[in-house]
C-alpha positions as CSV (number, residue, x, y, z in Angstrom):
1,X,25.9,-29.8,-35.0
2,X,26.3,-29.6,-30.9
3,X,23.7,-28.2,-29.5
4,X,24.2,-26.5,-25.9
5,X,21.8,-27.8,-23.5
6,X,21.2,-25.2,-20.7
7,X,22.9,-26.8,-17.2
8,X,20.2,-28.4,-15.2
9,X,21.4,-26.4,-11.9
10,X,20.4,-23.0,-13.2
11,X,16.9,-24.6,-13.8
12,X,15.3,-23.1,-10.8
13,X,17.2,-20.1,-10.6
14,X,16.2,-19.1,-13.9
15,X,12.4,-20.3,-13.0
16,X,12.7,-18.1,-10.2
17,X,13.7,-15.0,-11.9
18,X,11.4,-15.2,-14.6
19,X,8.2,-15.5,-12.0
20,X,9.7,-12.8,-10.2
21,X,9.5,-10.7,-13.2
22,X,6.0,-11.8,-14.6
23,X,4.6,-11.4,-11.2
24,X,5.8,-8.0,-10.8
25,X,4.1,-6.9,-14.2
26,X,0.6,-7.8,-12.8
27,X,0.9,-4.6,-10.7
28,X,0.1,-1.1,-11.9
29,X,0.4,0.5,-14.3
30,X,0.4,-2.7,-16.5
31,X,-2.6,-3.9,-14.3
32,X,-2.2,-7.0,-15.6
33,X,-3.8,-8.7,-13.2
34,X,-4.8,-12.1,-14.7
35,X,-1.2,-13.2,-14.6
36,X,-0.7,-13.1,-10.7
37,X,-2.8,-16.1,-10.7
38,X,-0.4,-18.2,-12.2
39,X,2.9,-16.4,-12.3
40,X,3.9,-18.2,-9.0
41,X,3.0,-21.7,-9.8
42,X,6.2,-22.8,-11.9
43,X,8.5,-21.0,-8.6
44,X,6.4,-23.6,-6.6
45,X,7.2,-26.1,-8.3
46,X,10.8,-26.1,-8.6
47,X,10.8,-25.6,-4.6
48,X,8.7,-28.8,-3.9
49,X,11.0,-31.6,-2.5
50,X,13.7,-29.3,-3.1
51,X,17.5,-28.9,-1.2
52,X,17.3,-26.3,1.3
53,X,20.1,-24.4,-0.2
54,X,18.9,-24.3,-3.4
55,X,15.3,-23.5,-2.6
56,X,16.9,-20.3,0.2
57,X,18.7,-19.4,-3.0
58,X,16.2,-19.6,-5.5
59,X,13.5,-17.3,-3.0
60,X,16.0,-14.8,-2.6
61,X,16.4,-14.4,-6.8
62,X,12.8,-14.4,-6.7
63,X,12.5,-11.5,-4.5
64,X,14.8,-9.3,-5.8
65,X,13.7,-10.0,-9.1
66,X,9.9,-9.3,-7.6
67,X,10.5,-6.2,-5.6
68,X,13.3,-4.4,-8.0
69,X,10.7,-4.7,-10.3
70,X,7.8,-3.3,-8.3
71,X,10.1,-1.0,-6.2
72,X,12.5,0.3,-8.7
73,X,11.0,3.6,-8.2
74,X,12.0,4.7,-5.1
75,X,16.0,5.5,-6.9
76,X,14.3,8.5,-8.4
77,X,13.3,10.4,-4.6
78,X,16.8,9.5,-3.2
79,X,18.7,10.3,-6.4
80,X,16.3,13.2,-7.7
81,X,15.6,14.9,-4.5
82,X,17.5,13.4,-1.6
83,X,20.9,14.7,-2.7
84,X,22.6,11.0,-3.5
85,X,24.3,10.1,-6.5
86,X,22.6,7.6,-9.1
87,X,25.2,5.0,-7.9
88,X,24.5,5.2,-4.2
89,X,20.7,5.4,-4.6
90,X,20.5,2.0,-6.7
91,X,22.2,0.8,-4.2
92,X,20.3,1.8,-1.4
93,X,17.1,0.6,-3.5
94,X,19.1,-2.8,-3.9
95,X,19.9,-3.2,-0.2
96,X,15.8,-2.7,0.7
97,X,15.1,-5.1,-2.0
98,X,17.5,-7.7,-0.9
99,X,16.1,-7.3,2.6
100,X,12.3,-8.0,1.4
101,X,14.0,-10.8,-0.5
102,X,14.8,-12.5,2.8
103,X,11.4,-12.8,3.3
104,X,10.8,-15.3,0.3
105,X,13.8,-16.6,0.8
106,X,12.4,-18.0,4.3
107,X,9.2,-18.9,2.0
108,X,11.1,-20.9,0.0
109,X,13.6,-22.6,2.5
110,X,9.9,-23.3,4.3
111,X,8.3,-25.0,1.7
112,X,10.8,-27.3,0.3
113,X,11.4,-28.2,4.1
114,X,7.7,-29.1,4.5
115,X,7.1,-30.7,1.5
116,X,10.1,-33.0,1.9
117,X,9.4,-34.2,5.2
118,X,5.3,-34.5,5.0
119,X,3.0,-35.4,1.8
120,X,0.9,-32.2,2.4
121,X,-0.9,-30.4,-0.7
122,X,0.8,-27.0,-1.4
123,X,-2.6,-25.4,-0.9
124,X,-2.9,-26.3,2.4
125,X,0.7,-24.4,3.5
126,X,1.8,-22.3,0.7
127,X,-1.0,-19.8,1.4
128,X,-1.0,-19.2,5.1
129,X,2.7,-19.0,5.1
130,X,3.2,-16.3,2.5
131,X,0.2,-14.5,4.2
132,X,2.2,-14.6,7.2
133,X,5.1,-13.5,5.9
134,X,3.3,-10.4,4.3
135,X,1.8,-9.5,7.3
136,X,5.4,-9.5,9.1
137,X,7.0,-7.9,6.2
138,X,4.7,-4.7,6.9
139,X,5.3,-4.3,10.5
140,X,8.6,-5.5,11.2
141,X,11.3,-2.6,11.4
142,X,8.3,0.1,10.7
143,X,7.2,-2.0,8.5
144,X,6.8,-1.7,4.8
145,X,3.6,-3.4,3.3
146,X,4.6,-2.4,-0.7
147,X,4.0,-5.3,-3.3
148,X,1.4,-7.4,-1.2
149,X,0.3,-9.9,-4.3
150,X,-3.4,-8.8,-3.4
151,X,-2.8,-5.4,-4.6
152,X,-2.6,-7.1,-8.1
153,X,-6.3,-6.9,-8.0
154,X,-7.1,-4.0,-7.3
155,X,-9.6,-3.6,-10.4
156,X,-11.5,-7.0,-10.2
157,X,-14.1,-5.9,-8.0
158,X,-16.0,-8.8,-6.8
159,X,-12.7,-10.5,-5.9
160,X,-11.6,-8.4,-3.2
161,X,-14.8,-7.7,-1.6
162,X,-13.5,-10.3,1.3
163,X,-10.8,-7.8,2.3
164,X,-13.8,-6.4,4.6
165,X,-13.1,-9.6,6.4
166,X,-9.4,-10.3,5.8
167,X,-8.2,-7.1,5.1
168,X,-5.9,-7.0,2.0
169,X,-3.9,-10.4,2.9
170,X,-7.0,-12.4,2.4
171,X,-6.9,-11.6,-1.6
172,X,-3.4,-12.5,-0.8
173,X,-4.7,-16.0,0.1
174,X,-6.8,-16.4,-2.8
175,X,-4.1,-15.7,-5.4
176,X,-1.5,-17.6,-3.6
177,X,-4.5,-20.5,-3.4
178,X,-4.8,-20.9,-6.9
179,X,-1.5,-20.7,-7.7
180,X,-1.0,-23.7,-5.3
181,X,-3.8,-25.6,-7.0
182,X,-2.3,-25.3,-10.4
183,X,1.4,-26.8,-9.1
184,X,-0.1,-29.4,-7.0
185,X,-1.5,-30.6,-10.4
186,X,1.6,-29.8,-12.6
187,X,4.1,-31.8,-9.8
188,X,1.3,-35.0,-10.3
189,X,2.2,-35.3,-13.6
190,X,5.6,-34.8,-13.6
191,X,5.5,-37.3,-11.0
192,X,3.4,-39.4,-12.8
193,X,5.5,-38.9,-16.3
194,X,8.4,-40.3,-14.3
195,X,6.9,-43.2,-12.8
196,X,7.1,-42.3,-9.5
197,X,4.1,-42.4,-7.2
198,X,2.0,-40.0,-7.3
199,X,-1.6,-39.5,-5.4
200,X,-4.4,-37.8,-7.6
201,X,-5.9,-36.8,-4.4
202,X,-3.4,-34.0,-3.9
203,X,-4.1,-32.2,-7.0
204,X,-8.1,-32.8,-6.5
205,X,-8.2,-31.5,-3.0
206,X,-6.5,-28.5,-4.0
207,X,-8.3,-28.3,-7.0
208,X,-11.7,-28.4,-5.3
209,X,-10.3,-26.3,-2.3
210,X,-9.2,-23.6,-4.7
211,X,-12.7,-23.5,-6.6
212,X,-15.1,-23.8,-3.8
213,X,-13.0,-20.8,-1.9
214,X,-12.4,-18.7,-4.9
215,X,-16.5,-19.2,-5.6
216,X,-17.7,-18.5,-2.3
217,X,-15.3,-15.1,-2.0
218,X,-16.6,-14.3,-5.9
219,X,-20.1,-14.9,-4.4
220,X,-19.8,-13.2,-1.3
221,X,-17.9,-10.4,-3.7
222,X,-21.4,-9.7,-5.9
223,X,-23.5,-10.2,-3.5
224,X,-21.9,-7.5,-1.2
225,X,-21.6,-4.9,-4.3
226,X,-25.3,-5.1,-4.7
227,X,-26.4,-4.8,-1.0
228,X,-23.9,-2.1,-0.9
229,X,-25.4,-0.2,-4.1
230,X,-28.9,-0.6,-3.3
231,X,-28.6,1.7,0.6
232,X,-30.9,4.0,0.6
233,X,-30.5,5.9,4.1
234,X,-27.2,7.8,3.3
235,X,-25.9,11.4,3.0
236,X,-24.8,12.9,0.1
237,X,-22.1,15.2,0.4
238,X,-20.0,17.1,-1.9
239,X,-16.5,17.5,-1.9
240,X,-14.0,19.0,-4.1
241,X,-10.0,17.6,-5.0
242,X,-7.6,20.6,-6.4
243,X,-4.5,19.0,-7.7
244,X,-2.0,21.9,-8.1
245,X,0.9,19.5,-10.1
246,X,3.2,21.9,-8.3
247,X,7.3,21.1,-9.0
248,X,8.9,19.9,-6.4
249,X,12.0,21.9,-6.9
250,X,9.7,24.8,-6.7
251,X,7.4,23.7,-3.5
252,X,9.7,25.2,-1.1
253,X,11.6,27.9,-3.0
254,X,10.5,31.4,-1.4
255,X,10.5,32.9,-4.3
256,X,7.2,30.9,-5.7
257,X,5.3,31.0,-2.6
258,X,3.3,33.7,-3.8
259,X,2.2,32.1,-7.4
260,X,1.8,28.4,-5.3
261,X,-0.4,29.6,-2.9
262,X,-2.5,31.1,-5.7
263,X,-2.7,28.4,-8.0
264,X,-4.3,26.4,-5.3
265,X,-6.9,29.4,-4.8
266,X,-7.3,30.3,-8.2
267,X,-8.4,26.5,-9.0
268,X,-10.8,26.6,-6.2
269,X,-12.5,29.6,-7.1
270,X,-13.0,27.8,-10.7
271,X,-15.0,24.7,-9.0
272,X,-18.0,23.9,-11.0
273,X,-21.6,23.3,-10.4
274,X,-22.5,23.6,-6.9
275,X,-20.6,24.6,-4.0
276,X,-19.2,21.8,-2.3
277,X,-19.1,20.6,1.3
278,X,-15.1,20.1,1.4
279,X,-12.1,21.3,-0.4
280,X,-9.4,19.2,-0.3
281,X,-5.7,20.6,-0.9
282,X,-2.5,17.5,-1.1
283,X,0.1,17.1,1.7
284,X,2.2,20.4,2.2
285,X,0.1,22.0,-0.4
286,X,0.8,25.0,1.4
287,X,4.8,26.6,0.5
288,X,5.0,28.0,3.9
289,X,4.9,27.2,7.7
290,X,1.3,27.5,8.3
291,X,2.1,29.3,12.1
292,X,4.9,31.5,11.7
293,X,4.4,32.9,8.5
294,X,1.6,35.9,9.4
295,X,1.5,37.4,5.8
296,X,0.8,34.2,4.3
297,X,-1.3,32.9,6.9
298,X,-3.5,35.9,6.8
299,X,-4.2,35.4,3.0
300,X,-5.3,32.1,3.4
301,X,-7.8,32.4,5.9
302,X,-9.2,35.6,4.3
303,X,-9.8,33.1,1.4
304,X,-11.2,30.8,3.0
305,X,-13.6,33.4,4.3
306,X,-14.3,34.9,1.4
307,X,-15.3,31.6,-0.8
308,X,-17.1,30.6,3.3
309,X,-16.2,27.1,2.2
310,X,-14.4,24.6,4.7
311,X,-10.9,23.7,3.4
312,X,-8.5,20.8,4.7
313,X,-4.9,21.0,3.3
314,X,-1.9,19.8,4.2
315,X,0.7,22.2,6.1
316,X,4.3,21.9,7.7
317,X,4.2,23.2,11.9
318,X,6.8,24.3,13.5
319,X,7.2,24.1,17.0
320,X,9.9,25.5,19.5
321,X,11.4,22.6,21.6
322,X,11.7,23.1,25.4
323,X,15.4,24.5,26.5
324,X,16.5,20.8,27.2
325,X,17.0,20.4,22.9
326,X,19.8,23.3,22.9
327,X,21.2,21.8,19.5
328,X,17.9,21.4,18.2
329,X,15.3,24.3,19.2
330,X,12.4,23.5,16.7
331,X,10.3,20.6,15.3
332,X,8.5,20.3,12.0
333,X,5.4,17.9,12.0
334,X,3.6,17.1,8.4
335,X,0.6,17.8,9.2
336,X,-3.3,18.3,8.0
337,X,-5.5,21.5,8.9
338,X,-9.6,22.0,8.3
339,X,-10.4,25.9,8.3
340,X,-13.7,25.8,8.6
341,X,-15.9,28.2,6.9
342,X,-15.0,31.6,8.9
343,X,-11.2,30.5,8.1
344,X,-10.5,29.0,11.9
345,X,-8.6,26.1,12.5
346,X,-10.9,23.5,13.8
347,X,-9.1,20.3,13.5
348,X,-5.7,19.3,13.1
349,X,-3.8,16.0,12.4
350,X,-0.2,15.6,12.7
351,X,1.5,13.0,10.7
352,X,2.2,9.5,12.8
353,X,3.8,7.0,10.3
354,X,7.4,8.6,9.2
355,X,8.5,7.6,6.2
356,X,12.0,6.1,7.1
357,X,14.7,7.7,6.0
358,X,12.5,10.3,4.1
359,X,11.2,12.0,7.1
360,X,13.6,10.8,9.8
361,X,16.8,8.7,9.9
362,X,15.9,5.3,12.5
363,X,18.8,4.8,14.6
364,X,20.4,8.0,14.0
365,X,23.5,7.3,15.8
366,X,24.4,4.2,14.1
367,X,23.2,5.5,10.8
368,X,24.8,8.9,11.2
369,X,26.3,8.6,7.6
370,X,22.9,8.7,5.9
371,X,22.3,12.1,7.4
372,X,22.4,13.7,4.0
373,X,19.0,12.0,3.0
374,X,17.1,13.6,5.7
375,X,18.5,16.8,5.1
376,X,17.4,16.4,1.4
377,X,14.0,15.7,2.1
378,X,12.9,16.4,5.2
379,X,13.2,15.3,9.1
380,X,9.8,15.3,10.8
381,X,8.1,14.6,14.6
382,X,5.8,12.1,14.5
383,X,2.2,12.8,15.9
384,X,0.6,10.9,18.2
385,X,-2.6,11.2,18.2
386,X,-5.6,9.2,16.2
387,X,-7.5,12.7,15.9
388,X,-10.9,12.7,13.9
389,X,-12.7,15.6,12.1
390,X,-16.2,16.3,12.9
391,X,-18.4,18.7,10.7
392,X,-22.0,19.6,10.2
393,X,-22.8,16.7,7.7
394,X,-20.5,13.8,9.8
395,X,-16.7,13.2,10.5
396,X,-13.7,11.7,8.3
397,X,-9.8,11.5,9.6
398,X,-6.7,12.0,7.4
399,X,-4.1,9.6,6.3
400,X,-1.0,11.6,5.2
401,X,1.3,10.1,1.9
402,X,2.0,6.6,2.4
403,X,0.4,6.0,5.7
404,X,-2.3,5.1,3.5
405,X,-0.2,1.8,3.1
406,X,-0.6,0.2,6.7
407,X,-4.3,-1.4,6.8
408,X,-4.0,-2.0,10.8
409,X,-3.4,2.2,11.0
410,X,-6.0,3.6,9.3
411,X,-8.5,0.7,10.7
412,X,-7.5,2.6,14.2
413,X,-8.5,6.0,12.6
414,X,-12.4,4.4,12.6
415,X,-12.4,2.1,15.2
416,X,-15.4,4.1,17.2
417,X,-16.5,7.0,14.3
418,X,-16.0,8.0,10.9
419,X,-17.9,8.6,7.7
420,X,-15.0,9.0,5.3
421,X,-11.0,8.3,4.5
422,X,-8.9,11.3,3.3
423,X,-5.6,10.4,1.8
424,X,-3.6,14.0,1.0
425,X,-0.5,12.7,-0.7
426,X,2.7,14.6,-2.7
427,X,4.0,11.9,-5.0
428,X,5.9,14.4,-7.2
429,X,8.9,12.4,-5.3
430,X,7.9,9.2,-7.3
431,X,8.1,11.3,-10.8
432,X,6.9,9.6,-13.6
433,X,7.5,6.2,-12.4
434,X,5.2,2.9,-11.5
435,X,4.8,4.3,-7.9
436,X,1.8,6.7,-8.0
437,X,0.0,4.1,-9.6
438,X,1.0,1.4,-7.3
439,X,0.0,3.8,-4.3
440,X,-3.2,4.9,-5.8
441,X,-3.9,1.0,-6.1
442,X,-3.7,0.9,-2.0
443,X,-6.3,3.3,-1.3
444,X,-9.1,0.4,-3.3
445,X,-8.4,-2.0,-0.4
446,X,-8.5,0.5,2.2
447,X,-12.4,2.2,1.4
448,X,-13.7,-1.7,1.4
449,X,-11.8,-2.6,4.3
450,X,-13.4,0.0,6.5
451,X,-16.6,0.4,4.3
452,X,-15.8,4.0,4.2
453,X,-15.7,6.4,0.9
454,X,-12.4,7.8,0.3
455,X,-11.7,10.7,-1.2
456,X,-7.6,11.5,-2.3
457,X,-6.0,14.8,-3.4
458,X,-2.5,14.6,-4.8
459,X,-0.3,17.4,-5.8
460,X,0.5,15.7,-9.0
461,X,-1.6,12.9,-8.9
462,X,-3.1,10.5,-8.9
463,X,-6.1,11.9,-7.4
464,X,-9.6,10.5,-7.0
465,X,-12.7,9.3,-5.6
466,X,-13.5,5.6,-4.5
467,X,-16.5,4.7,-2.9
468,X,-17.2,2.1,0.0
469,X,-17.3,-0.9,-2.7
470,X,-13.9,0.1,-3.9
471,X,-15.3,1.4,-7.4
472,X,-12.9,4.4,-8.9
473,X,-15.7,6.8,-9.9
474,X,-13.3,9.5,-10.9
475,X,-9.2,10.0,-11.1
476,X,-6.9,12.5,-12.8
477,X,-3.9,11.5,-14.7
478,X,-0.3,12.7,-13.7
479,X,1.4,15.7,-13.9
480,X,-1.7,18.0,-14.6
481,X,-3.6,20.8,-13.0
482,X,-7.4,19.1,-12.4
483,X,-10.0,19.8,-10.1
484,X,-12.6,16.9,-9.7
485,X,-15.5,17.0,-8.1
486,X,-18.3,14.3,-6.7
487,X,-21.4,13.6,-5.0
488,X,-20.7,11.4,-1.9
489,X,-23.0,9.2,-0.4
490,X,-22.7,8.6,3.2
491,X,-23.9,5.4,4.9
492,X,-23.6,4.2,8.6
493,X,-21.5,1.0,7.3
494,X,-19.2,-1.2,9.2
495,X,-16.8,-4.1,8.5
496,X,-15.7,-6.9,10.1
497,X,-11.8,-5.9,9.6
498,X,-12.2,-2.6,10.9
499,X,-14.0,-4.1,14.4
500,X,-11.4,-7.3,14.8
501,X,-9.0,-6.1,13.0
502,X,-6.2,-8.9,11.3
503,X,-7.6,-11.6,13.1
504,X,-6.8,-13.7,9.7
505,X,-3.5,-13.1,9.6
506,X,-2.8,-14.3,13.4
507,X,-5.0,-17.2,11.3
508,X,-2.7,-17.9,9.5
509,X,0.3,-17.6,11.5
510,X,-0.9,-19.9,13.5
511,X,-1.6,-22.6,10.6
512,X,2.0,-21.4,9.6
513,X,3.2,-22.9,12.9
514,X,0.8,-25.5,13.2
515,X,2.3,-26.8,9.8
516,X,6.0,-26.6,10.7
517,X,5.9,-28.0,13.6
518,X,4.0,-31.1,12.4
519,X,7.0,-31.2,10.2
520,X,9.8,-31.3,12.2
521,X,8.7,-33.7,14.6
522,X,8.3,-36.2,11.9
523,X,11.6,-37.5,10.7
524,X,10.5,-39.5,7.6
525,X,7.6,-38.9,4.8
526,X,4.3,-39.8,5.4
């Protein structure tokens, strides 16, 4: 009996897929974390030594594979909400997708050219190059930092406690690191299998690089959760979340305004215990135009006065533009409002980071055919200003939906002030999909980044409290009406990220550069 033998070209393709794939179940809500650490070793290997075509080919089926499974979700806004058929939104997904790929596809070409020109350990130039290339994938074009492979561990605490130094891209290191380790140990045996020489220091360099880095972060992780724990000099405070788990179809219909508007009241007249500090209402938990709706208007702030407690929500503006905008005489912004206790507006955030294509269409007159989308969902004015809330018991600023995302903006927020992170959110738009968990994830890495509490209201979830350490102490689930409520402590805490900024990512761009051109100005192996 024949047996068919799979071809030996398709090896690495098929490698490349299937780590594509594992990797992208380590994320949320699989949280299955542990694999991340080895999902991208066999990809490594088949790109060691590789042809350049082969190894451009087999990054680019490992991104799509990667981000269509992480990303998959963002069909459902486009085809749900933004008017476009199921066809043209998979599509549009695929075309994002097969841009990110590009990314690893530059990864891959990278490594195989390295690795066949110098005998360098993976460990020392897989790591600082993908860190490079996630820091570039999440501010080139706007930038969109979605499916960074630190993310993946969210959950292990004492892991990512170096992200006050690193930011988010140095868990990206670690995983990436160990990951290196194992293929630099798997290619000396295959090399060693074949008879073909092979240097055991590789494999024990990268070995003991990988340990000693991963101990000292794990160290640095526990030691940094206790100190943190054991402060003694800070402010409690409480705050409130109402999550509303309003329908999106019915946000913006007039005829639910009414019963919107008093299911966020109602819930916040049922809060328990003691009265809070803070409520906190999602992005554009208000149905109306907070400033030209005077019926509306008027009932909130009488509510506000009534229950004399300070409310932030989120609130569309809209603003008439000067006579030189004939064809376009207002502006919306997406924006965040505090009432204070007597119901006046005493600090107001407009939205900076558009979501593209969501809340504006970039280079509108060459993209003039995906008009529809905007109109779908939404075309906004970016604010421009860093503005920061101050109050009796301290001050906090507001990141609005995904800005939540972008490490480098929020860092700005609390570059001189700040005692706590807001993130109002609406990810109705994500349905019941992979993404609010994925963007619930985020917010861990931004409370240890800035040693800063962070509080998050979402209209349908997930809402929740994390505190400076990046410990969840409470969430809801999606799709459900909750109020949650909790006792924050307040300390006077900095971080190294949130003076300096990603100083370890222009790091490792620089090693990055270092590496390559060490590489092309040798013409034969070491």
């Amino acid at each position: 009996m024949n047996r068919q033998r799979l071809h030996p070209g398709l090896v690495p393709y098929l490698v490349s897929l299937f780590c594509g794939l594992f990797l992208a179940i380590a994320y949320p809500p699989q949280d299955l974390s542990f694999i991340a650490w080895a999902a991208l070793a066999p990809f490594l290997v088949i790109l060691y030594n590789r042809d350049g075509k082969i190894a451009l080919r087999s990054g680019i089926i490992f991104g799509l594979a990667f981000f269509l499974g992480t990303q998959y979700w963002i069909y459902f806004s486009m085809n749900r909400y933004g008017g476009l058929s199921f066809p043209a939104s998979i599509s549009i997904v695929f075309l994002l997708c097969l841009y990110e790929s590009l990314y690893m596809g530059v990864f891959a070409l990278l490594i195989s050219g390295i690795t066949k020109r110098i005998s360098i350990p993976l460990s020392l130039i897989a790591p600082p190059l993908w860190c490079t290339l996630e820091y570039l994938r999440g501010h080139l074009f706007t930038g969109f930092p979605w499916s960074l492979v630190g993310y993946t561990q969210y959950s292990n605490l004492s892991f990512i406690q170096i992200a006050d130094i690193t930011g988010v891209y140095g868990v990206s290191f670690l995983v990436i690191l160990v990951n290196s380790a194992l293929s630099d140990i798997f290619i000396y045996l295959q090399k060693r299998r074949a008879g073909a020489p092979a240097h055991i220091w590789k494999p024990l360099f990268s070995l003991a690089v990988a340990f000693s880095i991963t101990l000292v972060s794990v160290g640095y992780g526990r030691y940094t959760i206790k100190k943190l724990d054991g402060l003694k000099d800070g402010r409690k405070i409480r705050v409130a979340v109402v999550q509303g788990n309003i329908e999106q179809d019915r946000k913006w219909d007039s005829q639910y305004q009414n019963s919107v508007l008093e299911t966020y009241m109602e819930l916040s007249r049922s809060l328990p215990g003691k009265k809070p500090d803070l409520i906190v209402w999602p992005e554009t938990a208000l149905p109306f135009y907070f400033n030209a709706n005077p019926e509306l208007h008027k009932r909130l702030t009488s509510f506000v006065k009534d229950l004399s407690i300070p409310l932030l929500t989120g609130t569309m503006l809209v603003r008439k533009n000067p006579a030189t905008k004939p064809n376009n005489p207002y502006s919306i912004s997406n924006s965040a409002l505090l009432l204070d206790g007597n119901g006046n507006t005493s600090y107001q955030y407009d939205k900076i980071h558009l979501v593209p294509f969501g809340e504006y269409v970039p280079l509108k007159k060459v993209l003039f055919f995906i008009n529809k989308i905007v109109v779908g969902i939404g075309d906004f004015l970016p604010g421009k200003i860093y503005a920061n809330a101050r109050t009796e018991w301290g001050s906090f600023s507001t990141l609005i939906c995904y800005e939540i995302i972008f490490p480098d903006l929020v860092r700005r927020f609390f570059k001189k002030r700040g005692d706590l992170i807001v993130n109002i959110t609406n990810d109705a738009w994500f349905g019941k999909t992979s993404g609010p968990y994925q963007h619930f994830s985020m917010a861990v890495f931004r409370a240890i980044e800035n040693r800063k509490p962070l509080v998050r209201a979402a209209n349908t979830g997930i809402s929740g409290f994390i505190d400076q350490t990046g410990r969840i102490r409470d969430r809801t689930g999606l799709f459900e009406r909750a109020v949650i409520v909790d006792d924050i402590e307040i300390h006077k805490t900095g971080s190294i990220y949130r003076r300096f900024g990603d100083i370890f990512s222009f790091l490792n761009i620089g090693i990055t550069l270092f590496i390559y051109g060490l590489s092309i100005s040798i013409k034969r192996r070491i």
